[in-house]
C-alpha positions in Angstrom: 110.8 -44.2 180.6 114.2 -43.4 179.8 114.3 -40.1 180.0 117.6 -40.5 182.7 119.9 -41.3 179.2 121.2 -38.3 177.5 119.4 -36.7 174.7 121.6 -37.7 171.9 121.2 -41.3 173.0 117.4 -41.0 173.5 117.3 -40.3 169.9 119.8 -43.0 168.6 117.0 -45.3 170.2 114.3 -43.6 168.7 115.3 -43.6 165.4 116.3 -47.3 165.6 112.8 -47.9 166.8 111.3 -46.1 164.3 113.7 -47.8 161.6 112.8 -51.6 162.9 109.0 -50.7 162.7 108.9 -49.0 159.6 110.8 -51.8 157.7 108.5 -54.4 159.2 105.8 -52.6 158.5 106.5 -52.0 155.0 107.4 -55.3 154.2 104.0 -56.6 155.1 102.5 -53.4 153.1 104.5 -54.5 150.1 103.3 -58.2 150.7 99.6 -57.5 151.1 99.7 -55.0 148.3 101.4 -57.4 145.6 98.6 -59.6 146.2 96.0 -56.9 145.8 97.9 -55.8 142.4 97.8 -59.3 141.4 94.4 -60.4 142.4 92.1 -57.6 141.2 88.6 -59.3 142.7 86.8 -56.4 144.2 86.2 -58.2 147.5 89.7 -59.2 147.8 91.2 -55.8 147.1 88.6 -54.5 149.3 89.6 -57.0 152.3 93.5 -56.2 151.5 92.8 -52.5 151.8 91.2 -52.8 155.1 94.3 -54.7 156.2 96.3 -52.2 155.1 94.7 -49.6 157.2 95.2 -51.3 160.1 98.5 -51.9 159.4 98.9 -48.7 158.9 97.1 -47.8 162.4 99.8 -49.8 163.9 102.5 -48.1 162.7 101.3 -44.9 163.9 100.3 -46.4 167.0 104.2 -47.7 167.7 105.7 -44.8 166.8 103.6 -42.9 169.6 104.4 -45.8 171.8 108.4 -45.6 171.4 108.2 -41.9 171.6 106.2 -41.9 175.1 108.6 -44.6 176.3 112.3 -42.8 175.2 111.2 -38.8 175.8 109.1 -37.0 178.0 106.3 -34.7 175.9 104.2 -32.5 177.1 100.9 -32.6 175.2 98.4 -29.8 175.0 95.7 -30.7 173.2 92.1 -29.2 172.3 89.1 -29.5 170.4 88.9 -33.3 169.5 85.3 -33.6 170.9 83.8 -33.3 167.7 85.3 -36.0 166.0 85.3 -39.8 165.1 86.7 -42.6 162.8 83.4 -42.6 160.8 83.9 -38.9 159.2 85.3 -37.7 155.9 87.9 -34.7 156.5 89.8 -32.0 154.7 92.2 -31.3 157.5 94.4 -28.2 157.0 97.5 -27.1 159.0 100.0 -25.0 159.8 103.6 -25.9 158.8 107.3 -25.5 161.0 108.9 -28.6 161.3 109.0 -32.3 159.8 107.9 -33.0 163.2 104.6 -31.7 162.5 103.3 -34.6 160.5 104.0 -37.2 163.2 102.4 -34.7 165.7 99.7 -34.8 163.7 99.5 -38.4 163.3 99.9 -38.8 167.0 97.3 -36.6 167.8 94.8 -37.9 165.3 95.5 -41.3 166.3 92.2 -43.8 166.5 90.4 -40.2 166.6 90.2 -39.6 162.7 90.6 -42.4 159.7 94.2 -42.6 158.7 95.6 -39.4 157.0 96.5 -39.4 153.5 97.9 -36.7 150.9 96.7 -36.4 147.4 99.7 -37.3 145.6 101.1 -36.3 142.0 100.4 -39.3 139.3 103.9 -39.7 138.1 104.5 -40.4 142.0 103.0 -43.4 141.9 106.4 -44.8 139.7 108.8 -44.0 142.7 110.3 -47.6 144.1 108.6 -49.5 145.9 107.3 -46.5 147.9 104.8 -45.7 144.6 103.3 -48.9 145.3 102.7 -48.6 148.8 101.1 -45.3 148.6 98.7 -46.8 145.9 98.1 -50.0 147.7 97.2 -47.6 151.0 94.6 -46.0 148.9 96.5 -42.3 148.5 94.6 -40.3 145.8 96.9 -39.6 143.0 95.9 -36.4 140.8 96.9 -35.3 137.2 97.5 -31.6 137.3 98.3 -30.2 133.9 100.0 -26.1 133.5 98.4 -23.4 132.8 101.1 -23.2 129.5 100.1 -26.4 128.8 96.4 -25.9 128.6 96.6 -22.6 127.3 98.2 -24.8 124.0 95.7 -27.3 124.5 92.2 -26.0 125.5 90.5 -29.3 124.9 91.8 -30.9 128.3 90.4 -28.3 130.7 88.9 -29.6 132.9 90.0 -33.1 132.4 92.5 -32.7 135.6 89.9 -32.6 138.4 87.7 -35.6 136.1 90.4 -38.1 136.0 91.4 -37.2 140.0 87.6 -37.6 140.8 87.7 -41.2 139.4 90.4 -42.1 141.1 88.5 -40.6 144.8 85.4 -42.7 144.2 86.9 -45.0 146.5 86.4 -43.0 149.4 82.4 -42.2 148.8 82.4 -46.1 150.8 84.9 -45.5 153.0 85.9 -42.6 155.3 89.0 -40.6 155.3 91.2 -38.2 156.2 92.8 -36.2 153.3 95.9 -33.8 155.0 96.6 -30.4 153.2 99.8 -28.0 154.3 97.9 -25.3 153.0 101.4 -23.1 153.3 102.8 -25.1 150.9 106.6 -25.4 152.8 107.9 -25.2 156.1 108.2 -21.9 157.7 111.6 -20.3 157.5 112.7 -16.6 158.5 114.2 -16.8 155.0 110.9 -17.7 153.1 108.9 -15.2 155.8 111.0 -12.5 154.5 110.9 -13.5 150.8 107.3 -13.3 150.7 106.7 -10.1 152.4 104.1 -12.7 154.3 101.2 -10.5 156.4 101.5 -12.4 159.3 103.9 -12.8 162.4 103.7 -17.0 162.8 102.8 -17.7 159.5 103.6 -18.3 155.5 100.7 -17.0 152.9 98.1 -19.9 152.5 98.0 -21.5 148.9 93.9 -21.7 147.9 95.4 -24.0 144.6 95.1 -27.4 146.4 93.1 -27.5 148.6 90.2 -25.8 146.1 91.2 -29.0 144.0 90.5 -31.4 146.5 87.4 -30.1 147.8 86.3 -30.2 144.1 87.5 -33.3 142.8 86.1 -35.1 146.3 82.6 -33.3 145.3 80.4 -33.7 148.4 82.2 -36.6 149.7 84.1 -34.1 152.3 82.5 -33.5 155.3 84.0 -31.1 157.4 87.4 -29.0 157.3 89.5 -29.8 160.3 91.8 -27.0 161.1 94.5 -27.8 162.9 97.3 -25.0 164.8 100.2 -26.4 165.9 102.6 -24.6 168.5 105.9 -25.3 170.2 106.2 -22.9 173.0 109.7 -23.2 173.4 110.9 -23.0 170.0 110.5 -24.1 166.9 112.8 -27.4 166.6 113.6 -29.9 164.4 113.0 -33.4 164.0 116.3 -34.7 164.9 115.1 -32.2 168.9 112.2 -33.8 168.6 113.4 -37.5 168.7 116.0 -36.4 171.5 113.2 -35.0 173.9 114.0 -31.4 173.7 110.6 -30.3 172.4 109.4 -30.1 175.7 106.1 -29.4 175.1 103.5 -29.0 172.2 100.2 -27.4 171.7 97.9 -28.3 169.6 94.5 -26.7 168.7 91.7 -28.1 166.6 88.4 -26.6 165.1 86.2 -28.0 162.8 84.2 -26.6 160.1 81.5 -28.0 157.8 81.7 -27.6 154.0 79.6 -25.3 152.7 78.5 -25.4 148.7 80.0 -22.0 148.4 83.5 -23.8 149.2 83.4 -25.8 146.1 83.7 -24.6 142.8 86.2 -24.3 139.7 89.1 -22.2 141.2 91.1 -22.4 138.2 88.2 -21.6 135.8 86.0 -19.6 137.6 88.0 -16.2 138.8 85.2 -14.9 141.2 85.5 -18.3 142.9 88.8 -18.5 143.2 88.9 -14.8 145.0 85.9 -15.8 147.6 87.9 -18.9 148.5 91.5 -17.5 148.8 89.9 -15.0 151.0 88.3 -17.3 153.1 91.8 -19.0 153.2 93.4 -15.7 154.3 90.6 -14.8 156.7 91.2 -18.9 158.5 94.9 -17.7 158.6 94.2 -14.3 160.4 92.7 -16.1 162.5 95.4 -18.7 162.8 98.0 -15.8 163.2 96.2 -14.9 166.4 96.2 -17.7 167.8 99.4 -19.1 167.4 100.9 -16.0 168.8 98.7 -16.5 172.6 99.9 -20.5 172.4 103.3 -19.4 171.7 103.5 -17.0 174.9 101.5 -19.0 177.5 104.0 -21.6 179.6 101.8 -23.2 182.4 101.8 -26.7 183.2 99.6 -28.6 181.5 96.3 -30.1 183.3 95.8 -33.7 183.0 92.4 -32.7 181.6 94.0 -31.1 178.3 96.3 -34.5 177.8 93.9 -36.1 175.0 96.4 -37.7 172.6 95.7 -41.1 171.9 97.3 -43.9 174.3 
């Protein structure tokens, strides 16, 4: 532990940390996945995607470890009981801070298969990046406008077939697909702007995750629903790497997938109103709850301390 050195040096270290593992880590993903481009044998790609995950898993798994050896965090943590590496999730969150998604990934850790985002189709051109997301398996969708299919009413529909192809992958093997269902980070500035109806949080976006849950078809198991809390203020990554988060709480409840949660929300308007309302009525709830994490201080029990080791 080097919690004695001061914060801004703390985070020098973690960053450099974080910098030396990513780049070796991504050189290896790079490797792997040029051979899995370049070799299409099902039982080869198959083999190089399982060592992709677990490359992947390490990477997680050293970032926790540089974090718990520069900085001191305080972990709060609930409501993992119910899960394991052998489920398929829709895991929904709320959204402060960049920090969140290596909370969640720390949290998460060896609890849930590794988390991935569905990903826009022209991402899969970015450099070098493009072909690492593709080679760890991300679902890329096709998502056309409303203008645009309004001009062409043929394609309807054609969106959430060509993204369902390209999830048939996961009906084999489990995963974690991550939604920020707020769309952004919260901001004062964006609270204000959209007059939201909640103290803690942003309005929730039904859009994506409707399109997930559709184009994964019954593959999704259970809706994960994670609410993440800093108790002594919101702070940014850059706090976060220097130890001055303090302490974080996290709670998690899981739902099952009902057949009344998939449907056509952008051709079926009576759908699409059930399920944003369910979406507002998960964030009500949400609202609640972040506001009795966000005013409760006592030290946490060694019980509560489930992250991942």
């Amino acid at each position: 532990m080097l919690s004695f050195l001061p914060a801004t040096v703390r985070g020098c270290i973690v960053v450099f940390l974080y910098f030396i593992n990513t780049f070796v880590c991504f050189l290896l993903i790079m490797l792997i996945s040029l051979f899995k481009f370049v070799i299409p044998f099902e039982p080869f790609t198959n083999l190089c995607s399982i060592v992709l995950k677990k490359i992947a898993s390490a990477w997680v798994g050293a970032n926790s470890f540089f974090m718990r050896l520069v900085n001191k965090v305080e972990w709060d943590v609930e409501g993992l009981d119910d899960l394991d590496m052998d489920g398929w999730y829709l895991v929904v969150s709320n959204h402060q801070s960049w920090t969140d998604i290596l909370v969640l990934q720390t949290v998460f850790f060896r609890k849930i298969p590794f988390l991935k985002f569905f990903l826009k189709k022209e991402l899969i051109w970015v450099p070098l990046l493009g072909l690492a997301w593709w080679a760890l398996d991300f679902p890329f969708m096709q998502r056309h406008s409303k203008e645009f299919l309004e001009k062409n009413p043929h394609l309807r529909g054609k969106d959430l077939e060509t993204t369902k192809k390209a999830c048939e992958k996961f009906v084999k093997h489990p995963v974690s697909v991550m939604n920020f269902v707020e769309g952004t980070r919260l901001t004062p500035q964006k609270h204000e702007r959209q007059n939201s109806p909640y103290a803690n949080l942003l309005r929730p976006k039904a859009g994506g995750v409707a399109f997930v849950l559709g184009a994964m078809g019954t593959t999704l198991k259970k809706i994960v629903n994670v609410t993440i809390a800093y108790p002594n203020g919101q702070k940014s990554f850059w706090d976060f790497v220097c130890g001055r988060v303090g302490r974080i709480c996290v709670r998690v409840d899981t739902l099952p997938i009902t057949a009344d949660m998939r449907g056509d929300y952008f051709g079926d308007p009576a759908y699409a109103a059930s399920f944003q309302e369910f979406l507002n009525r998960l964030w009500e709830e949400k609202d609640k709850l972040l506001g009795q994490m966000c005013s409760k201080t006592p030290p946490v029990k060694e019980s509560k301390r489930k992250v991942a080791a």
